[in-house]
C-alpha positions in Angstrom: -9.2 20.3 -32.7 -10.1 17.3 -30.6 -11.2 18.1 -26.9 -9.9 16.0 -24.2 -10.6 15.4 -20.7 -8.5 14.5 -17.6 -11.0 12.6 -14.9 -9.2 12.6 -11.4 -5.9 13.5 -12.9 -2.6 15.4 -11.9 -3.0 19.2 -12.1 0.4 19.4 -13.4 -0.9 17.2 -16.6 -3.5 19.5 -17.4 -1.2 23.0 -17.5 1.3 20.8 -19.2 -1.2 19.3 -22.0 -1.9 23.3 -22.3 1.1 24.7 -23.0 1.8 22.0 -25.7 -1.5 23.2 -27.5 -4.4 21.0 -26.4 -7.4 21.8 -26.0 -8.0 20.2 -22.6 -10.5 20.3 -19.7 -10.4 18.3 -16.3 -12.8 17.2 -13.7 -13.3 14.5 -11.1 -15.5 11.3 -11.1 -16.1 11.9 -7.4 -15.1 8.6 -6.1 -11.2 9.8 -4.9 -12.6 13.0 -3.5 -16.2 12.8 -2.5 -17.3 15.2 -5.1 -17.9 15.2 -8.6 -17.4 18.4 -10.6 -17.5 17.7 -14.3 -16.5 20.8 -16.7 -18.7 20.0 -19.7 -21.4 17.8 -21.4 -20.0 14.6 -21.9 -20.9 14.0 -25.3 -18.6 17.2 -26.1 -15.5 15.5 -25.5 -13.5 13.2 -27.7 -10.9 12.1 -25.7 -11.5 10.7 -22.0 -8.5 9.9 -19.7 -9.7 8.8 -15.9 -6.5 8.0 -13.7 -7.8 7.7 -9.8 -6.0 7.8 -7.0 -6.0 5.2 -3.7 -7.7 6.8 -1.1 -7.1 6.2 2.8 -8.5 3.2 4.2 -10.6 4.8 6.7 -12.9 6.6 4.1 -15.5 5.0 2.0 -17.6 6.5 -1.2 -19.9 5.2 -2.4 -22.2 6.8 -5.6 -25.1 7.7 -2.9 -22.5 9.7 -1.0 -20.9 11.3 -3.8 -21.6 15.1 -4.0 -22.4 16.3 -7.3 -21.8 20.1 -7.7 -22.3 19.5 -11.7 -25.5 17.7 -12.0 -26.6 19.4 -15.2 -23.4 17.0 -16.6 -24.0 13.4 -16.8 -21.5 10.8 -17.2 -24.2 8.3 -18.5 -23.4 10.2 -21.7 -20.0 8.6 -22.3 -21.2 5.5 -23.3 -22.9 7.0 -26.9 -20.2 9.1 -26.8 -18.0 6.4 -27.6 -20.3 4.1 -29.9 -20.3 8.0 -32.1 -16.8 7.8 -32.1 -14.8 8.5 -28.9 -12.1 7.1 -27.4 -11.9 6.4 -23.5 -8.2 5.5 -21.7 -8.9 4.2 -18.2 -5.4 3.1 -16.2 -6.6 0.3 -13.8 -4.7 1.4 -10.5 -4.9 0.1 -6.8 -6.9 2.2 -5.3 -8.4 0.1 -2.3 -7.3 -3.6 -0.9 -11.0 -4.3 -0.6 -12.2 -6.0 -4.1 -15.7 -4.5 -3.7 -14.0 -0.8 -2.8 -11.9 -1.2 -6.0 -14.4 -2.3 -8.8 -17.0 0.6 -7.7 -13.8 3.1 -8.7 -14.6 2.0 -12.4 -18.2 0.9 -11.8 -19.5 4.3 -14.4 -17.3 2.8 -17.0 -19.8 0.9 -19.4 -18.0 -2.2 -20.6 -15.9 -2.6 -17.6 -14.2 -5.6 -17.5 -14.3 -7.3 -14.2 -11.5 -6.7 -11.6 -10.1 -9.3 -9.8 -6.4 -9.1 -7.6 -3.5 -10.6 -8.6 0.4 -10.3 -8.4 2.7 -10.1 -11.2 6.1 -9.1 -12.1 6.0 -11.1 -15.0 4.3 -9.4 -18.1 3.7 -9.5 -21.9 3.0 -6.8 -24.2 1.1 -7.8 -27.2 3.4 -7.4 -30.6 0.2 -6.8 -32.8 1.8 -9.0 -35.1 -0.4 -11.1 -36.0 -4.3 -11.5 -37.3 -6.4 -10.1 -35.8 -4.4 -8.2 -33.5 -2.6 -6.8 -36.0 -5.4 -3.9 -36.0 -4.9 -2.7 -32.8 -1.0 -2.0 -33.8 -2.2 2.0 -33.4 -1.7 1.3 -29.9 2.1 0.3 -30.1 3.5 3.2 -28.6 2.0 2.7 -25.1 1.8 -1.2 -25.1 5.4 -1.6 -23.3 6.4 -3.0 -20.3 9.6 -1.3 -19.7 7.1 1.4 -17.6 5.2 -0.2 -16.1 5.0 -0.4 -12.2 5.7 -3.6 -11.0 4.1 -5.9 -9.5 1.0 -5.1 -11.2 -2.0 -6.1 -9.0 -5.1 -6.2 -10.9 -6.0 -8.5 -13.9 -8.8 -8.0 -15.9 -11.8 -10.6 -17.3 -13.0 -8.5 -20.3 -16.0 -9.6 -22.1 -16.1 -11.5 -25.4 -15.5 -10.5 -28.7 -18.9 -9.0 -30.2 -18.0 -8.6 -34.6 -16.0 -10.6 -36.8 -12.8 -10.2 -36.8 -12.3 -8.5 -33.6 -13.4 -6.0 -31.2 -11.7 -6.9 -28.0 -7.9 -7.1 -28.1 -5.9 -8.0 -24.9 -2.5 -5.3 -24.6 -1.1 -6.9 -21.7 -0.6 -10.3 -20.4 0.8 -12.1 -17.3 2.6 -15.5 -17.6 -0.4 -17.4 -16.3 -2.7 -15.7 -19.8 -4.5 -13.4 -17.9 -5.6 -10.3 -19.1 -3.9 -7.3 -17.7 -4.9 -4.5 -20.0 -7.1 -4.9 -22.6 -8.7 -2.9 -26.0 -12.7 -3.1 -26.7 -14.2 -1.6 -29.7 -17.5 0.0 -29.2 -19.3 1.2 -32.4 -17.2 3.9 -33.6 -15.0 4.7 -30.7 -13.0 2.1 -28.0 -12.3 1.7 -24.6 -8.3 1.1 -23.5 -8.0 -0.5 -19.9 -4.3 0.0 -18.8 -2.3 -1.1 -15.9 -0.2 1.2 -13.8 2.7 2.9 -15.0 5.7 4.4 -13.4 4.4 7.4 -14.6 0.6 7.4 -16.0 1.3 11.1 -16.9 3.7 10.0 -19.2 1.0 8.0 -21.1 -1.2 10.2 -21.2 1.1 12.4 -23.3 2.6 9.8 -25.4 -1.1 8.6 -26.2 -2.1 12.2 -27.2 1.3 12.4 -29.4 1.4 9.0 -30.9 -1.8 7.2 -31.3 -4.2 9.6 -31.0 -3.0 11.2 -35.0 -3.5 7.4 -36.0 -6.7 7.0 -34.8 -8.1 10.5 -35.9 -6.3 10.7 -39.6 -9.3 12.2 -40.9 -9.8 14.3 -37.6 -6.3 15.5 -37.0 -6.9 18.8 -38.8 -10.4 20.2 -38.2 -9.4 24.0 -38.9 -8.6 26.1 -42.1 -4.9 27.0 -40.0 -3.9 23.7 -39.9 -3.5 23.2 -44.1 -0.3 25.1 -43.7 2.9 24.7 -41.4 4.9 28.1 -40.3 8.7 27.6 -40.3 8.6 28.0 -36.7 6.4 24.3 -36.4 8.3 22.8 -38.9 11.5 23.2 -37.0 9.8 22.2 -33.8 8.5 19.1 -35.8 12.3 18.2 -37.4 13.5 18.6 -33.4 11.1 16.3 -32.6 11.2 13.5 -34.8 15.2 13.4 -34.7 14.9 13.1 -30.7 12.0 10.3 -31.3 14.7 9.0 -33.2 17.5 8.9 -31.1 15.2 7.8 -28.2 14.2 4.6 -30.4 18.1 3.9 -30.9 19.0 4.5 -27.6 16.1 1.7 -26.6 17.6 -0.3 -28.9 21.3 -0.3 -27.6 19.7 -0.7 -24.4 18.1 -4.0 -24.8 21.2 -5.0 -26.6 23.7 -3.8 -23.5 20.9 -6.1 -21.2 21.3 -9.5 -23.3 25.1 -9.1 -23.5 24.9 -8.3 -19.3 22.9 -11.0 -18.8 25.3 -13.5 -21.0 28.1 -12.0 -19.2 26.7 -12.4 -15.6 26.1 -16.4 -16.7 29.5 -17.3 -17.9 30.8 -15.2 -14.9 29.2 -17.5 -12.5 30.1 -20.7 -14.9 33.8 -19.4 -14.4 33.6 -19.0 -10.7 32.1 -22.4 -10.0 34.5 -24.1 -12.8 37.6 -23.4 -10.7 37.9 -25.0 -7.9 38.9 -22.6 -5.4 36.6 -20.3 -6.6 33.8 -23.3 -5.3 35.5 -23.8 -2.1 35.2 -20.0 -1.4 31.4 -20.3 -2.7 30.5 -23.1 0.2 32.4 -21.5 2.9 31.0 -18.1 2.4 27.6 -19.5 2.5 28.6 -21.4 5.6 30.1 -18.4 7.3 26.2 -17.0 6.7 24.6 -19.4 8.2 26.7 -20.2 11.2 27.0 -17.1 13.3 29.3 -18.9 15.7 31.6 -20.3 13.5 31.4 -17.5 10.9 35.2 -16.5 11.4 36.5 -19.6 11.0 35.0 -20.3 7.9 35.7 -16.9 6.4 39.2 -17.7 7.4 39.1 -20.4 5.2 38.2 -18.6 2.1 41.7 -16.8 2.9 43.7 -19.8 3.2 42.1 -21.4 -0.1 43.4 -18.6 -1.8 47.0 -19.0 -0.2 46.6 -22.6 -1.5 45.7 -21.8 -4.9 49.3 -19.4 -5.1 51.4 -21.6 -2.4 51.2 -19.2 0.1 50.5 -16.4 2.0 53.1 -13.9 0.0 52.7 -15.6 -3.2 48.7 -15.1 -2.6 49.3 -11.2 -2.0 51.3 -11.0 -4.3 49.0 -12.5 -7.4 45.6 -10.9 -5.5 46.7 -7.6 -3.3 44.7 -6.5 -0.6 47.1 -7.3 1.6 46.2 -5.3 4.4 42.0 -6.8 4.5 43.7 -10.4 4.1 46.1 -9.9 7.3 43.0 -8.3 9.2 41.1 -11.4 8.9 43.5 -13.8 9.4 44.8 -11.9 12.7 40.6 -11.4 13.9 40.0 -15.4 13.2 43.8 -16.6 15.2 42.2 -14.2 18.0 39.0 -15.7 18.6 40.8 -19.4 17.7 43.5 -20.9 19.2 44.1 -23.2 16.3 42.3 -21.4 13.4 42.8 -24.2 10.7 39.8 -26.4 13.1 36.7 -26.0 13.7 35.5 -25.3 17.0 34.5 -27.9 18.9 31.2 -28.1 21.0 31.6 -26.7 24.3 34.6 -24.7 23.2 35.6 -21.5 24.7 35.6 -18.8 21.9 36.7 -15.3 22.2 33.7 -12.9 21.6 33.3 -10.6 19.0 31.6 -7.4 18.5 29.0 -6.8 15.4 31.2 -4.2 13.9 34.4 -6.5 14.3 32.2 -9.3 12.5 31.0 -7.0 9.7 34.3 -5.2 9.1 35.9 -9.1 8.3 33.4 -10.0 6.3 33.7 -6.9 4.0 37.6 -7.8 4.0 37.1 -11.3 3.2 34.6 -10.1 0.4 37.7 -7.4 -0.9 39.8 -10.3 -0.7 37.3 -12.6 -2.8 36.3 -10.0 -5.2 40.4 -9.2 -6.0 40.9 -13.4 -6.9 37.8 -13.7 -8.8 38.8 -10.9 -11.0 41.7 -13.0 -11.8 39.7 -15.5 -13.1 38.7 -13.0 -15.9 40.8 -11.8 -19.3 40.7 -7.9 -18.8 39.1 -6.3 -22.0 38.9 -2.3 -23.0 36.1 -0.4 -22.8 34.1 -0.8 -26.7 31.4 2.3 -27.1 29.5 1.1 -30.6 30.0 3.4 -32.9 26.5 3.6 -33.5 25.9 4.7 -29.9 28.7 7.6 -30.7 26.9 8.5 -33.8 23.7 8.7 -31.8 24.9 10.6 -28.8 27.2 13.2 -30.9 23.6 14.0 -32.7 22.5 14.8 -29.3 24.8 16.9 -28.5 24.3 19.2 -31.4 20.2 19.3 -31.0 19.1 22.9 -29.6 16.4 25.3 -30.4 15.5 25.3 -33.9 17.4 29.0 -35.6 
């Protein structure tokens, strides 16, 4: 069985990587925490996962201040651990605003790529499909950017490629071409730089589930129990891949639901600003914004363009509703106007107004708006894929395995 261990990780990840049959160990690094306690030789280990933490600004470590209540276990180790075949997973977080702060964090890491701050919302995951990234594509299941934790804030300047084809494979990019996570082959073993994730636990556990049978094929099963299956795991196993499998569709209808939202919100706003009144209430909203001492008036007007697009005030209720928000503004604007189809003029005496009066028209205005723009709008029913039905009626019926 392959031994892993967590460096500076959640307690809650450990007991959880337990119970699903690991055989896991944790320590610290010492740099979050002042202290390095390490539970083993290094060059035991097969898997390495280090995940620190920011720590407050007023503290500073630094490796002469670093207690070391392990000294009989030396990191230095990990670096011929990996050439012999191990595999290290470091997640690049923020830990310190200070660029010299946050490089010593990873400065025991051989192969560290350089750190340097940036800000991005924008990322690319690498598709692996093409040469020579193509040999990488072990590391699918965690190269996504649906989890990760925007903006990311630290790009990476990895070195250059040692062998032919390949040994250093950027994961993530942002738009500029930057590298924000990247792969480097070492020998036998790699090194996998990540950026931040909503939840780095979660990798962690994907990782272990998903790539970590690819990379160790000939590993995977190291004891004479492991030839043979027992009913029980094989039910476990079914359960398992038939959720995986629901979890990819559901993904899928996902990414499908966000094109058709985003076509949707496009030709909304095409419709809006193709009618005419629609545009009028568009610029006098936006006016009503700006102007704090004209804002009545203004959101008055988006009233009577709707009375103009019908013919009138009863006509306009009639065709839109919300009569009672459309008489509230109309009543509030005539109160602090004597003539409320003009403009104020400068110098002109204008009844005040309180912040909740001001704020309670606007949200009537916006009912009133929000009732004519869904005339704009053909009304259609409700369509669940049937698909999706398929997919969530095989949820439904998943428990324990008999």
């Amino acid at each position: 069985m392959l031994r892993v261990l967590l460096l500076d990780c959640a307690a809650a990840l450990q007991s959880r990587l337990k119970d699903q049959g690991f055989s896991v160990e944790a320590g610290t690094v010492g740099f979050c925490t002042g202290v390095r306690k390490l539970p083993s030789q290094m060059y035991e280990q097969d898997v390495f996962f280090y995940n620190p933490e920011p720590i407050p600004k007023n503290e500073f470590v630094t490796t002469d201040t670093i207690e070391d209540l392990t000294p009989q276990y030396d990191l230095r180790y990990v670096e011929a651990r990996i050439h012999s075949g191990a595999t290290l997973v470091a997640f690049v977080n923020p830990v310190s605003t200070a660029i010299a702060r946050q490089k010593l964090f990873y400065s025991w890491i051989s192969y560290m790529p350089e750190i340097q701050f940036t800000s991005d919302k924008v990322i690319r995951a690498n598709r692996f499909d093409s040469y020579p990234d193509s040999y990488a594509r072990v590391l699918a299941p965690i190269v996504t950017t649906e989890n990760l934790s925007l903006p990311i804030s630290l790009k990476l300047k990895p070195v250059k490629a040692q062998d032919y084809p390949c040994d250093v494979f950027n994961l993530f990019w942002n738009a500029h071409g930057d590298c924000i996570g990247v792969q480097i082959v070492r020998g036998h073993g790699s090194l996998i730089f990540l950026p931040k994730y909503q939840s780095n636990d979660d990798m962690v556990e994907t990782f272990l589930h998903r790539v970590v049978p690819r990379i160790y094929k000939s590993n995977a099963k190291v004891r004479l129990t492991d030839i043979v299956s027992s009913p029980a795991e094989k039910a476990a196993y079914a359960r398992l891949e038939k959720l995986q499998h629901i979890e990819q569709e559901l993904k899928e209808h996902q990414e499908d639901a966000r094109v058709q939202l985003a076509t949707a919100t496009r030709e909304k706003l095409a419709a809006i600003e193709a009618d005419p009144t629609g545009k009028q209430i568009l610029t006098y909203h936006d006016l009503a914004k700006r102007q704090d001492d004209a804002a009545l008036f203004f959101l008055y007007k988006i009233v009577e363009a709707v009375e103009n697009k019908f013919g009138g005030e009863t006509e306009g209720i009639k065709a839109v509703g919300a009569k009672a928000e459309w008489k509230a503004v109309k009543k509030l604007a005539n109160e602090s106007y004597r003539d409320a189809r003009h403009a104020p003029k400068p110098g002109e005496v204008i009844k005040k107004w309180t912040n909740p009066e001001i704020k309670k028209c606007f949200e009537d205005t916006e009912v009133v708006v929000s009732a004519y723009f869904t005339t704009l709008f053909p009304s259609i029913p409700d369509v669940v894929e049937s698909k999706n039905s398929e997919s969530q009626k095989d949820d439904r019926t998943i428990g324990p395995p008999n």
